[in-house]
N, C-alpha and C positions, 0 to 999 in steps of 0.2 A: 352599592351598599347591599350586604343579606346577611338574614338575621333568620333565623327560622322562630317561628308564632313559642313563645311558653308567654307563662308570666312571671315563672322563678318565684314569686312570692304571692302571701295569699295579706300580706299588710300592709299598708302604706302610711306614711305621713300625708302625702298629697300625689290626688291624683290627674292629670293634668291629659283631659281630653281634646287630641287635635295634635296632627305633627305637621302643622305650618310651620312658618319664621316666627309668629307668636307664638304660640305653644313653645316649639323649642326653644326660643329667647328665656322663656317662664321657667322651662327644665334646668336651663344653662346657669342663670344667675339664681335660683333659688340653692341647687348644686353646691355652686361655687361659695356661696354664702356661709355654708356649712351644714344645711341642712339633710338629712336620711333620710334615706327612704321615700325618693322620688321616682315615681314611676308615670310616663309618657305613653298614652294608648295613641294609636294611628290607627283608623280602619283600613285602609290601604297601602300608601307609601308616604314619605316624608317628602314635603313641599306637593303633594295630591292638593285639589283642589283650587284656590287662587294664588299660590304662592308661585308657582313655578311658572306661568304664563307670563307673569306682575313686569310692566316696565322699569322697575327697582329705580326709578327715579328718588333722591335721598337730597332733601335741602333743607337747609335752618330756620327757612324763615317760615312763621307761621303767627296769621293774628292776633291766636289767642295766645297772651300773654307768659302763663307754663307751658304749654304744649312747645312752647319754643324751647325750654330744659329736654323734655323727653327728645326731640331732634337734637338737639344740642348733643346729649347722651352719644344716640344712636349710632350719628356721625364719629363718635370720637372711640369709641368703641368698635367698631366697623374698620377702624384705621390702624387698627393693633391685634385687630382677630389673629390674620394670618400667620404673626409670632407668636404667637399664643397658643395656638393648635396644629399650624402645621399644615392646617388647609388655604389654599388659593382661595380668596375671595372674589376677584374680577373687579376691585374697587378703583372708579376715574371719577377724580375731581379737579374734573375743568370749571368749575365755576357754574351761576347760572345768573339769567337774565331774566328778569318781568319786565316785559316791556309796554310805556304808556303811552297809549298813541292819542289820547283824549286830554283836556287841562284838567278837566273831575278825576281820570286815574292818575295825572301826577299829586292832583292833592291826596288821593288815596294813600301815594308811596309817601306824599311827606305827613302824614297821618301815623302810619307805619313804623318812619322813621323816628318819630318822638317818642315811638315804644320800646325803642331798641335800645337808648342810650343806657339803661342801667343791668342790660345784659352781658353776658360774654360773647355772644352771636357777631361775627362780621359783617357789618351792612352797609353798604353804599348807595346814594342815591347820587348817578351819575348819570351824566351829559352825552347828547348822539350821538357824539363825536368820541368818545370815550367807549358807548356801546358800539359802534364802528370799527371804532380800532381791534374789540375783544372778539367781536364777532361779523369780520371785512364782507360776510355774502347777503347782506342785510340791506332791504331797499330803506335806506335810512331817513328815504323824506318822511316816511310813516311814523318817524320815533319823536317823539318828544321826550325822552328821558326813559332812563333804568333802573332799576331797582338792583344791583349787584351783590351775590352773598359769593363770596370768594370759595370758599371750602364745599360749596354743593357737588353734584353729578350724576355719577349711579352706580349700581352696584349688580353682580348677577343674583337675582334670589334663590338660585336654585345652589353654589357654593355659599353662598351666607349661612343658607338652612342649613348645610353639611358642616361649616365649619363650627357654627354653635351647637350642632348633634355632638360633632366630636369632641368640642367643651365642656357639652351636659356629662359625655359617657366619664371621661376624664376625671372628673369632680365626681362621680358617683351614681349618677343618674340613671335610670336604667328607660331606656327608648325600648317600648316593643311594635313591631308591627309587621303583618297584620293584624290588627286585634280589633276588633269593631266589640265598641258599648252596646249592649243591648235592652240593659234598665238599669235604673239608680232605686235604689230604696233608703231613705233616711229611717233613722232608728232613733230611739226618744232621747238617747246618749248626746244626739248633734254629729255623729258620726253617719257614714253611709255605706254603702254594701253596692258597689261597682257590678253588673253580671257581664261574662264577657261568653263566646262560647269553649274560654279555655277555664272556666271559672270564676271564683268570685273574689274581690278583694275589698277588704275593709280599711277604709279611707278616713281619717281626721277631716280631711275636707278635698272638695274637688273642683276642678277649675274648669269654666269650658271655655275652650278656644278651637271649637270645632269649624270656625267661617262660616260658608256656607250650609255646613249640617246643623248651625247649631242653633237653629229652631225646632229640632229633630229632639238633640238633645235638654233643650228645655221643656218642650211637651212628654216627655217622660216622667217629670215633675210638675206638671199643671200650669209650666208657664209660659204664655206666649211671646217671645220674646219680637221684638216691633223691627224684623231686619229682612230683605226681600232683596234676589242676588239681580244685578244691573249688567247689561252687555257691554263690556269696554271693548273697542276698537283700537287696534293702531297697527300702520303700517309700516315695512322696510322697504326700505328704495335699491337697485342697484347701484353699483360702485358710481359714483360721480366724480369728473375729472377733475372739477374745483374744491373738492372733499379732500381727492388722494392725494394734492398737493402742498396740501396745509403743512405747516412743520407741526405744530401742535394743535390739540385737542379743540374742537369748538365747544363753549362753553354753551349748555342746555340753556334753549330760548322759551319763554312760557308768555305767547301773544295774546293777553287777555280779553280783547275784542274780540279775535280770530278763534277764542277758545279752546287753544289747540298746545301743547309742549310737542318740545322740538329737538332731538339730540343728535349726536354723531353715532353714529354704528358701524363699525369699520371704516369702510372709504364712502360709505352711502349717511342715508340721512333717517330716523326714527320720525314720525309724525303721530301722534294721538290727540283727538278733539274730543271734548266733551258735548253731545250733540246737544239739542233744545229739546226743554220739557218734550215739544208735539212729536219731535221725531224719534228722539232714544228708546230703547226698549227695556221691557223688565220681563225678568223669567216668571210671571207672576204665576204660572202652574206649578213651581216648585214651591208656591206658598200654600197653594187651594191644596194641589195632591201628596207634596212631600217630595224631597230627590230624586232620581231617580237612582233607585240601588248601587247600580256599578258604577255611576259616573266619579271618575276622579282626576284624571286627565285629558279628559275629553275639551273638544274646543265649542264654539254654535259657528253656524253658519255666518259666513263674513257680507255686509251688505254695504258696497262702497256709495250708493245712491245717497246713504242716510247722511255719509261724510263730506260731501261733494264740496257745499259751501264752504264747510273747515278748509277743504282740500285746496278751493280757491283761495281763500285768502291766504293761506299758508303760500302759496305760489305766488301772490304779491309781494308779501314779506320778504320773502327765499325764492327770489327768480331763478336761479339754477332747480332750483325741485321739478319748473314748467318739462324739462329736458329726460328727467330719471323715471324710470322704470318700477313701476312697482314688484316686489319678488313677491312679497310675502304679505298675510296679512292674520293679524292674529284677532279674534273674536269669544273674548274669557268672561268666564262671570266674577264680579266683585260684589262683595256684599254691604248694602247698605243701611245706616240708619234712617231713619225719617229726617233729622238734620244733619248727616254726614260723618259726626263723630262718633268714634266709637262707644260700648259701654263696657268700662274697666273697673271692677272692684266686686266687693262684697253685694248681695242678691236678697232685698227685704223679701221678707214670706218664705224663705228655704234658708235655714242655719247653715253655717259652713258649702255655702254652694258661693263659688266666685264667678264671674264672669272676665274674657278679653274679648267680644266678639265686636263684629260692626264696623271693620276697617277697609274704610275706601284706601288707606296708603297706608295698608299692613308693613311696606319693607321698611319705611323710616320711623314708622312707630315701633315695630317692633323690639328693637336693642334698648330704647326708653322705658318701656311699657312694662317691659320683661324686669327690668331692674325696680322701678314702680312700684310694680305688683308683688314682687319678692319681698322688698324694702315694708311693705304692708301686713306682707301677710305676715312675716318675720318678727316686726314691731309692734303689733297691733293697732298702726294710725297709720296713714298714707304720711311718705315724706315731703309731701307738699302739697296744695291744696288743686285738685283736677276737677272741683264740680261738674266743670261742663263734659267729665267723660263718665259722669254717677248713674249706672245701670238706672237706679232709682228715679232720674228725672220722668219717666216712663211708669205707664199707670194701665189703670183695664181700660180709658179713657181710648188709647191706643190702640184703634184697629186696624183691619187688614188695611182697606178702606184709606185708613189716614195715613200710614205708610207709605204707600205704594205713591201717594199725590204728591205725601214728602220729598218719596227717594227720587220722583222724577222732576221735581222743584228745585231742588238739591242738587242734583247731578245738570241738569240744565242751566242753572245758576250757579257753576262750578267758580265761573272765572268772572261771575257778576262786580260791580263794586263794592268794596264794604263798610257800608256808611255807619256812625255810630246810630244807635237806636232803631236797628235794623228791623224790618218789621218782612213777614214773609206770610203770603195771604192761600197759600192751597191747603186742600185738606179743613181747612175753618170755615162754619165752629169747629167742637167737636161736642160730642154729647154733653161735656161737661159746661155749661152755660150757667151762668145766676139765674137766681130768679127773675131779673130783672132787663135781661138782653135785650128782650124781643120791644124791651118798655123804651130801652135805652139806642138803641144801635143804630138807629137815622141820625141821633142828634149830636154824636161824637164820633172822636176817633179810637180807634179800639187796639188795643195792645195783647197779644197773644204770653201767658203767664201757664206753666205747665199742666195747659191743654184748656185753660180757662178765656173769656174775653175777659176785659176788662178797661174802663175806659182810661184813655191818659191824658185826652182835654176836648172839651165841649165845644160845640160850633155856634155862633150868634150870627144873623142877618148881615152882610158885609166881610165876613171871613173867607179868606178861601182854604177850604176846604181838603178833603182828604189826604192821603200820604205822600208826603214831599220829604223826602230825606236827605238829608246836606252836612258838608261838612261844616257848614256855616250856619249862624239864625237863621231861620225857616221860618215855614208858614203857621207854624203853632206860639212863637212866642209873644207877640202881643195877647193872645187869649192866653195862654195860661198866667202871665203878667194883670190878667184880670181875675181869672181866679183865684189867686194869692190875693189880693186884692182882697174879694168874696171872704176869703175865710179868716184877714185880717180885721177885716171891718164889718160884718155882718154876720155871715153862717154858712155853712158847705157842708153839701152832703157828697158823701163816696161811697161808691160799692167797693167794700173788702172783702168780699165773700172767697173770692181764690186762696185767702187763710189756710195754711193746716190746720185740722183742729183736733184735738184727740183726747178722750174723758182715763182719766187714771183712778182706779179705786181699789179698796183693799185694803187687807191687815197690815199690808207692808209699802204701802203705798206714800208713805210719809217719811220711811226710812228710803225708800227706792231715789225719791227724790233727791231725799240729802244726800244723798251717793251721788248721785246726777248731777246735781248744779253746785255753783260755787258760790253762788248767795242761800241765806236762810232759806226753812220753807213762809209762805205766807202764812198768815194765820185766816180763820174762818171770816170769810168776805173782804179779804182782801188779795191783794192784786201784787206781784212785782216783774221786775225783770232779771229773768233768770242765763247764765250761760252754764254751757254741757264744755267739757272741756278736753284735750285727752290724755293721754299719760304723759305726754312731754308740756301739759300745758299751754297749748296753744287750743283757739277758741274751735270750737267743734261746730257749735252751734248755738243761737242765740234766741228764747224764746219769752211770754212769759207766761207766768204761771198762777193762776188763781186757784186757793181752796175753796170751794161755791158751796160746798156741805162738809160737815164732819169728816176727813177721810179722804173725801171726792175732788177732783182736780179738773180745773181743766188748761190744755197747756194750748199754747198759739204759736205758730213760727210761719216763717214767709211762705208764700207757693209753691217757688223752686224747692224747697228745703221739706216738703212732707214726707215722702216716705226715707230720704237720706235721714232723716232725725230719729223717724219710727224706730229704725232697722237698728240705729244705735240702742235706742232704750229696748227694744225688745232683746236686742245681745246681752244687755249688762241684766235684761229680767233672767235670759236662760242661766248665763253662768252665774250670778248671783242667787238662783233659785228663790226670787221673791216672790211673795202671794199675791200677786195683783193682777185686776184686770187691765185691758187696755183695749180701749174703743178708739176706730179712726172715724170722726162723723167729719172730721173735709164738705165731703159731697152734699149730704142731706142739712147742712148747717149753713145758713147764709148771714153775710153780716155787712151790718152797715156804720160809717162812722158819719157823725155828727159833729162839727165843730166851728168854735167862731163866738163871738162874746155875747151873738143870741142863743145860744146851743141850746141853755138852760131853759131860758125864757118859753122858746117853744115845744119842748118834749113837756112842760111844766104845766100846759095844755090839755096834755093828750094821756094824763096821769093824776091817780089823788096821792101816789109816793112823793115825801117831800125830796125835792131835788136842789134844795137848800145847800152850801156850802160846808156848813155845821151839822147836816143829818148825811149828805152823801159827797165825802170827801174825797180828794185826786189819790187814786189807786185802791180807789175800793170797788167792789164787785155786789152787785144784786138782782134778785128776783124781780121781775115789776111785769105790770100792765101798761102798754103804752096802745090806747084807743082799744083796749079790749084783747091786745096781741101779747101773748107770753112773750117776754125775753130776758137775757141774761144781759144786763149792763156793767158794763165796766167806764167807771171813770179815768177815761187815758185816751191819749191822740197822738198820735205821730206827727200832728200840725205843731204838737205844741202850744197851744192854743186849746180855752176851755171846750172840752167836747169827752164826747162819750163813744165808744164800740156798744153796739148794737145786734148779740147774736141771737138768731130766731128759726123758727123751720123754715127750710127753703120757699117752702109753698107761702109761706108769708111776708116775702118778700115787696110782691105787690103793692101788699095791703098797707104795708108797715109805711114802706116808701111816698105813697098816695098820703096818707096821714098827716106826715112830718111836713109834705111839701104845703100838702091845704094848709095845716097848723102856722106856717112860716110866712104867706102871704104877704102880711103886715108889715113884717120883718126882711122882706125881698130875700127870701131864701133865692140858694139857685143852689147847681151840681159843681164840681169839681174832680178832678184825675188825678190819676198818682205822678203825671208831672209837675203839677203844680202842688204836689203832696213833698216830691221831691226836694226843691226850693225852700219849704216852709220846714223840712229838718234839718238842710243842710244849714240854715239862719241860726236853728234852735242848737246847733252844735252834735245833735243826735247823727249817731254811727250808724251805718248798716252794715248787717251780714251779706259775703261776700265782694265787700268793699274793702273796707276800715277795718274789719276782722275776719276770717277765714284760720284755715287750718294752718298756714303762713305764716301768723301774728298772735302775741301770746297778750293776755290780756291787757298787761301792767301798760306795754307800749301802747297801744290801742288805748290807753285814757278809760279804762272801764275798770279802774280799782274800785269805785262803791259801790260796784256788783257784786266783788269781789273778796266773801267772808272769811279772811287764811285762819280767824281767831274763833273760826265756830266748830263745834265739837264733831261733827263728823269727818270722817277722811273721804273728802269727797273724790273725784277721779282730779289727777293732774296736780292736785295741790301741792305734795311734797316736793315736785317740779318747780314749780310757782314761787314755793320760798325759798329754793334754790337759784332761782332766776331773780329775786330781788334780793338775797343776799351779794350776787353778782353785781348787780346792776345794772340798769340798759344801755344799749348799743345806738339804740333809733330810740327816736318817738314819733306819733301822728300830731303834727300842730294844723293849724287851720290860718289859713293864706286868704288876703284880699288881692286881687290884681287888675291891671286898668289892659283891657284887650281892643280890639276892636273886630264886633259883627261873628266872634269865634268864640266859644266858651270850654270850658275844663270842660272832659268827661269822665277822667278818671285814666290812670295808668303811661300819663304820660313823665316825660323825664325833666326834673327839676333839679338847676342850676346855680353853682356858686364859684363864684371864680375863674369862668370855662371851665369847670368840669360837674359831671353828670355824678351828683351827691343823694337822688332820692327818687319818689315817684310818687306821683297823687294817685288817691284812691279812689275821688268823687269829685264831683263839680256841677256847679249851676251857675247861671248868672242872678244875682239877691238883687231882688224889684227892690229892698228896701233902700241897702245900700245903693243901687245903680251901678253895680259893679262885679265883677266875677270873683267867685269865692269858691275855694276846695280843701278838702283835707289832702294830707302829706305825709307821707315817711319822710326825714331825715337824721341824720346824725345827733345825739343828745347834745355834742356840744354845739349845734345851731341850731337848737329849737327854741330857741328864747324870745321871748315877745319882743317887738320890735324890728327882729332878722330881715334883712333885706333878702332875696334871693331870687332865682328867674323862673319860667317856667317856660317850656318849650311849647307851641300848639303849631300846626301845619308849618312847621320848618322855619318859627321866627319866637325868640328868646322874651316875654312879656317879663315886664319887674312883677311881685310880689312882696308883701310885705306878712310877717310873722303876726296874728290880731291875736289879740286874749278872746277867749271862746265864751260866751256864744257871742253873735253879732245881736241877735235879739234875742231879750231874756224871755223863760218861756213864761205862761201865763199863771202857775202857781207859784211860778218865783218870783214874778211882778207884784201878788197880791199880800205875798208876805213880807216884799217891802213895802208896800202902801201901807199893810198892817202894824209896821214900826215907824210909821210915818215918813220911811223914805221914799225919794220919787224916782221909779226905776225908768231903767232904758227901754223902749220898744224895741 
């Protein structure tokens, strides 16, 4: 490749820093799109840095649910490059193999496996004998089963990156390099001013996809970005004789106890382990001092001691390995997140600045990610919902500190199993703590929420205790079966301080709204539930929203979702140019909810505000004194059940909490977690975000039409979509499923059945202490969503009946009172 340094131009549409396999995926499909005026900086050379080293290992399967579309993508696209460009890609797909040598990882793969049925993904969960047959050098007493994706392998990274260069250039693209960034200036337009040392160019927006520089790259702009590069290992073997005589290809073996993938390489054999937390390394002075200038191809020093035990059990698995010779061994940095995933999208706090950085397995994200990110920026909404790859889950929360515990937590727990409600203990706390941690954290179990604790169920005398994860009931469900109980029949308190919480005010603060949401605004002291929506109508985000003063706002949405919500309304403040302020008080704001049919009874104590049903009604909001403590109450629960949110200064947490309990005595208060919070919505029929709605799901299906105002005077975002989609009519809907299981329960996202065939997928699930029986919400087809529906559900590889119930299982507690009030006698 040679190019000599200009930049031919001083304008860009998009500027896309970093000429990895991401970057150029980004240049290629933005290109190809139809997009002008794309311009690719490189500081060095194209695939510099971790692209070129990379074992270009490339397979379909992956846990999380979309990221299996982006592989899916990558793969299929990968498979047509070469006619397409003209360039050799090195593409073998032998297949690959997970393999379960434990009965916990075969429940893993059939965990897995009920994820897959409503994909296009090829998955097989296959027998020793069957992994024998695919792969004969295999000490197969160790197997108890396979996990099979037929279409896996690898690929070379370094023809990948070349043949998507010469796709980008193709479609229009212009690749320069060498060209090193030197500063970004943003300009109050939302546009920016690239410096490079061949000059400057002015950019709509700019993407970083620098890998490993691109903590460099974000401190230019004030921001830390939470990624810290890791020493990957892997070695090549000499020629081996039971290699060269294969007829065909061995299919890539991934020994998850052994922690190690495994492929063919000519006639020898590929071996890379992911070491343990204690022993792996982190380049952590490229985080204290910065890169070092020239490095771009350079490799670290190789240290086979670190790999030894990999190296042992890889030789149990693969007895011929005992015999081969090592040639080579390669020693790269990759760069990591705190939990592994990358961070792909739009950047709160910096207009038009994108991110792709953070990729431990750049090569098979890349063709996905690239198309992604184009599809986004092109559209102005993601074409499918990737939360868990949202720059934004990340905060100032986020230090060097917790990084570095992450990426070595992370990368040592590579091949761990992966249990639903996975809990991951390094690096915590983090600074961001309740008020009420240090009060709480002996007497529960604690759940980690974007960078928050947070309890998920309380420990009583006889319980045992701490983190047991299973694919089965475990050792939290009779306690949280009590506290449902608690907040049925008595009163419960929870810390929801992890809340977003964010003050809106201004001239234009009411108009801003009604842009925003697709329900009315509230009127003064009152309360609703609002959804953000996007242009095509599907659910963006889902909050609510109280007027507390004239003007003043204050809005709420889940943990995970603060600054991904922020970044939206501050976008539609810039391009809509409205007058408004916007506060995030998140941090300095703590809250508590109260609920349970004493709720009333004991805040009613600790206050002369009448707290009466007739002076403070369900969805209203107000100022009060509770034992002398300012707060902002809002009458609402996510129990469903009478109770109030409770927001106050952090610092008052203590105080507040101390109060309610002394006040509750009488009434046996006690505490409660958001797993038995859980339970007590999914009863009440209530949705959550990123469940039951996401960017995925458009409201109509999702059952959230009386959120949903098409006949209110603003044109809010998404609407003219919306009455388009129900002039249509739906496709699916979410209905709500009872099922009779046994010791296993829904968690969400498995595949549901009618007929032998894979017709839907749940979203959520619990098992309902009230019912005694497992209940979840569902996508399926409109024409079987009808109450009554018989239908299956799949959990660890066995078909449960379900039945279609009319929603909710239990009515909630203002809609019990207002049939007691017509003198009917409602359901519990």
């Amino acid at each position: 490749e040679t190019s000599s340094p200009s930049l031919g131009k001083d304008k860009a549409d998009t500027v896309i820093i970093g000429g990895g396999c991401v970057g150029v995926s980004l240049a290629y499909h933005l290109a190809k799109a139809g997009l002008k005026d794309v311009v690719l900086l490189e500081k060095s050379e194209l695939t510099a840095g971790s692209t070129w080293h990379a074992a270009g290992l490339t397979t379909y399967f992956h846990p999380g649910i979309n990221l299996k579309k982006i592989h899916y993508y990558s793969i299929k696209l990968y498979e047509k490059l070469e006619e397409e460009t003209g360039q050799a890609v090195g593409f073998h797909q032998p297949g690959s193999i997970r393999i379960a040598s434990t009965p916990t990882r075969v429940d893993e793969f059939k965990y897995q496996m009920t994820r897959v049925g409503w994909h296009s993904t090829e998955q097989y969960l296959i027998t020793p004998e069957k992994v024998q047959e695919l792969f004969p050098l295999l000490n197969i007493d160790m197997v108890l089963a396979g996990l099979y994706n037929p279409g896996d392998g690898h690929i070379d990274p370094y023809s990948l990156t070349m043949a998507l260069a010469a796709g980008a250039r193709k479609y229009g693209a212009q690749l320069n390099c060498p060209v090193q960034v030197t500063n970004l200036k943003s300009r109050s337009d939302g546009t920016w001013e690239v410096e490079t040392p061949l000059g400057i160019i002015r950019a709509k927006r700019i993407v970083n996809t620098a890998g490993f520089w691109a903590r460099e790259i974000g401190k230019m702009i004030g921001l830390q970005h939470p990624l810290i590069p890791v020493h990957h290992q892997y070695v090549v073997t000499s020629t081996i004789p039971e290699v060269k005589a294969l007829k065909t290809e061995l299919p890539v073996i991934r020994d998850l106890e052994g922690s190690y993938y495994l492929r063919q390489e000519r006639d020898g054999l590929l071996f890379g382990p992911y070491e343990s937390e204690e022993k792996m390394k982190l380049q952590d002075s490229w985080v204290t001092n910065g890169v070092p200038p020239g490095f771009g191809k350079e490799l670290f020093e190789s240290d086979l001691d670190r790999i030894m035990e990999h190296i042992e059990a890889a030789m149990e698995m693969v007895p011929v390995l005992k015999k081969a010779d090592i040639v080579n061994t390669i020693a790269g940095p990759i760069t990591y997140s705190p939990d592994i995933l990358p961070m792909v999208g739009p950047h709160q706090g910096a207009r038009n600045y994108w991110v792709a950085i953070g990729f431990g397995y750049g090569i098979i994200h890349a063709g996905g990610i690239g198309k992604y990110l184009s599809d986004w920026i092109l559209e102005g909404e993601p074409p499918f919902d990737l939360v868990e790859l949202d720059p934004n889950r990340y905060g100032k929360w986020t230090t060097t500190e917790f990084t570095a515990a992450k990426a070595r937590e992370s990368y040592g727990f590579n091949n761990i199993v992966g249990y639903p409600k996975e809990e991951r203990f390094a690096g915590r706390p983090t600074e961001r703590t309740s008020g009420l941690y240090d009060l709480l954290k002996s007497k529960c179990s604690m759940g980690f929420h974007a960078g928050w604790e947070q309890p998920h169920w309380f420990y009583k005398p006889g319980d045992e205790t701490g983190y047991k994860p299973s694919f089965r009931r475990t050792n939290w469900f009779d306690p949280v079966g009590r506290e449902y109980k608690q907040v049925m029949e008595k009163v419960g308190v929870i810390d929801l301080s992890p809340f977003g919480k964010f003050k809106v005010k201004g001239t234009d603060s009411v108009k801003l709204l009604d842009h925003l949401f697709a329900n009315v605004v509230p009127k003064v002291g009152s309360t609703n539930i609002s959804h953000m929506l996007t242009p095509r109508g599907k659910v963006y985000a889902e909050l609510t929203v109280s007027q507390v003063y004239p003007g003043e706002f204050m809005l709420i949405t889940g943990s995970g979702s603060e600054l991904h919500d922020l970044r939206w309304i501050e976008e539609e403040v810039a391009r809509g140019g409205y007058k408004v302020e916007i506060e995030n008080v998140t941090d300095e704001t703590g809250v508590l909810g109260v609920a349970g049919p004493y709720a009333r009874q004991i805040l009613q104590k600790l206050t002369r505000e009448d707290l009466s049903d007739g002076s403070f009604k369900f969805l209203q909001s107000k100022h009060l004194k509770l034992s002398d403590i300012a707060v902002t109450a809002i009458r609402i629960s996510y129990t469903g059940e009478l109770g109030w949110e409770l927001y106050h200064r952090k610092e008052d947490s203590v105080a507040l909490y101390s109060a309610i309990m002394e006040a509750g005595q009488k009434e046996g208060i006690d505490n409660f977690g958001t797993y038995a919070l859980n339970a007590l919505r999914l009863e009440k029929g209530f949705r959550a975000w990123g469940a039951e709605m996401n960017c995925d799901t458009n409201p109509l299906e999702a059952g959230l039409e009386y959120f949903v105002k098409l006949n209110k005077p603003a044109d809010f975002i998404g609407k003219q979509a919306l009455k388009q989609i129900k002039e249509k009519g739906l496709k699916r809907r979410l209905v709500y499923l009872t099922m009779q299981t046994d010791n296993v329960d829904p968690e969400g996202n498995e595949s549901v059945w009618h007929n032998g065939k894979v017709i839907g997928n749940t979203t959520s699930g619990t098992f309902s202490y009230s019912a005694q029986q497992s209940l979840a919400f569902a996508y399926v087809p409109t024409e079987l969503s009808k109450v009554g529906q018989k239908l299956e559900v799949e959990l660890l590889g066995k078909n449960y009946p379900a039945t279609i119930i009319q929603e909710p299982l239990v009515l909630t507690e203002p809609t019990r009172m207002r049939l007691q009030r017509k003198g009917e006698s409602p359901k519990i």
